[in-house]
C-alpha positions as CSV (number, residue, x, y, z in Angstrom):
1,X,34.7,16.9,-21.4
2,X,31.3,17.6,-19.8
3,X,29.8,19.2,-23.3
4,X,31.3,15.7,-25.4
5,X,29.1,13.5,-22.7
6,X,26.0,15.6,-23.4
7,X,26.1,14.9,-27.2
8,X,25.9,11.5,-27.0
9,X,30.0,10.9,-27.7
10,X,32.5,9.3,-25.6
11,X,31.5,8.6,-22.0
12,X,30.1,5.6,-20.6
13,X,28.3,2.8,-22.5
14,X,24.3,2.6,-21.5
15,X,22.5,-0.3,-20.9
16,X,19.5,-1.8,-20.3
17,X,19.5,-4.7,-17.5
18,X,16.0,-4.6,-15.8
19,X,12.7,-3.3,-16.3
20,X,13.4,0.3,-15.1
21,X,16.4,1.1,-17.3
22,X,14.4,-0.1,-20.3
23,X,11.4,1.9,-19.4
24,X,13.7,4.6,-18.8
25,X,15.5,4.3,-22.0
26,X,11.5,3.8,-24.2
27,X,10.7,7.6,-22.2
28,X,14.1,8.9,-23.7
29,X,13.9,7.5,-27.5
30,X,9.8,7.5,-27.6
31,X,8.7,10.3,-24.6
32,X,5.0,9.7,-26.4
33,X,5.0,6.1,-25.8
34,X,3.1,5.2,-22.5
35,X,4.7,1.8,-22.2
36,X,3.9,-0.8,-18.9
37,X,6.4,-3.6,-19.8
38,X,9.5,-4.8,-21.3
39,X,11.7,-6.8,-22.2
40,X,15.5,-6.5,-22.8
41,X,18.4,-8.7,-24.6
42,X,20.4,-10.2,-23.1
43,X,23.3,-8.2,-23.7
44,X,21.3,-4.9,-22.8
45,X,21.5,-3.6,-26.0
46,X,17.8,-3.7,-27.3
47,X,14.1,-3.7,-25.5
48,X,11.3,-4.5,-26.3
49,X,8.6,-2.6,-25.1
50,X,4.4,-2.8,-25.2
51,X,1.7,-0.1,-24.0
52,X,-1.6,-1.4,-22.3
53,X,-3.8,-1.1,-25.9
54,X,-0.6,-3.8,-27.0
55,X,0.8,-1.0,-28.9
56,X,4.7,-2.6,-29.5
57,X,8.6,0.0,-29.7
58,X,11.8,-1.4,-29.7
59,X,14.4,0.7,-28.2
60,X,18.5,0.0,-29.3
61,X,21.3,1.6,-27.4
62,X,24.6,2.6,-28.6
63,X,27.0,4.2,-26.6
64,X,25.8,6.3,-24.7
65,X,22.8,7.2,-27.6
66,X,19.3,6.0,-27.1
67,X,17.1,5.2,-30.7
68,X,13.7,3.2,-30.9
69,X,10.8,3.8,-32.7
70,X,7.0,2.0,-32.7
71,X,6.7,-0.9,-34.5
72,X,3.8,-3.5,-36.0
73,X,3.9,-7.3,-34.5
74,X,4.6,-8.7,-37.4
75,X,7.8,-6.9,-38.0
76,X,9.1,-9.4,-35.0
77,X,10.3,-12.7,-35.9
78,X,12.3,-15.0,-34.0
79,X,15.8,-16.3,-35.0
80,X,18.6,-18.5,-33.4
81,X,20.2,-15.8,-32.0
82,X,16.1,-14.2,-30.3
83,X,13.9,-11.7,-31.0
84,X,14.9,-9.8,-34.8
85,X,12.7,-6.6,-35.2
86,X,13.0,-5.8,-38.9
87,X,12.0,-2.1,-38.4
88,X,12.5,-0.6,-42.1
89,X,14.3,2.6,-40.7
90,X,17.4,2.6,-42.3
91,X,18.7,4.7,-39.2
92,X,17.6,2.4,-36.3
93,X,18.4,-1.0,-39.0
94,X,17.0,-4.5,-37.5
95,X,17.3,-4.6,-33.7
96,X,18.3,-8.3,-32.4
97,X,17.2,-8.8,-29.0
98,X,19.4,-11.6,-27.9
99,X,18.2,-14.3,-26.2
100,X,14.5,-13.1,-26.0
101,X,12.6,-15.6,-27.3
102,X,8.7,-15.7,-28.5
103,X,7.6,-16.9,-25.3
104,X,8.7,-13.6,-24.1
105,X,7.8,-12.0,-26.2
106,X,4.2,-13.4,-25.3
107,X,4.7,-12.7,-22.2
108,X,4.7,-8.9,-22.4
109,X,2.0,-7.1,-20.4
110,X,0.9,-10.0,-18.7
111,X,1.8,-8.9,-15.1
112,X,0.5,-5.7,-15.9
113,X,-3.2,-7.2,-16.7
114,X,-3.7,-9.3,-13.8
């Protein structure tokens, strides 16, 4: 049982509610990716995350499995739904970060800078 929660299969789901778990999850997914802020869906499933040269990762949980990768601005775009990241890694897909919006979005790094 212990060896099928190391890979990544079966065990509990992970998710990212605050600031720390989604930091936690960016140092997981991107350990080369010195990011100072975030912000995650609403449904914990996706983070957005931004370094302090504005550098931009999203991060996507599933299960128990932890994927992101670096991204470019203008591959966010904002939807009904929130924040779509249309990465163009067929592994990671687009990441919808629901309920995010672009105010959020420009929000990111603020605290951090004052």
């Amino acid at each position: 049982m212990m060896l099928v929660g190391l890979l990544g299969f079966g065990g509990t789901d992970r998710m990212m509610r605050t600031l720390d778990e989604a930091l936690d999850a960016i140092g997981v997914a991107l350990p080369d990716f010195p990011a100072i802020d975030a912000v995650t869906g609403e449904d914990g499933r996706a983070a957005l995350a931004v370094t302090a040269d504005r550098r931009v990762a999203v991060v996507r949980v599933r299960g128990a499995r932890v994927s992101g990768r670096e991204v470019t601005w203008p591959m966010l775009r904002q939807t009904i739904d929130g924040i779509v990241v249309e990465t163009g890694d067929r592994r990671l897909g687009d990441v919808t970060l629901v309920g995010v919006t672009a105010l959020d979005v420009r929000r990111l790094g603020q605290a951090m800078a004052a």
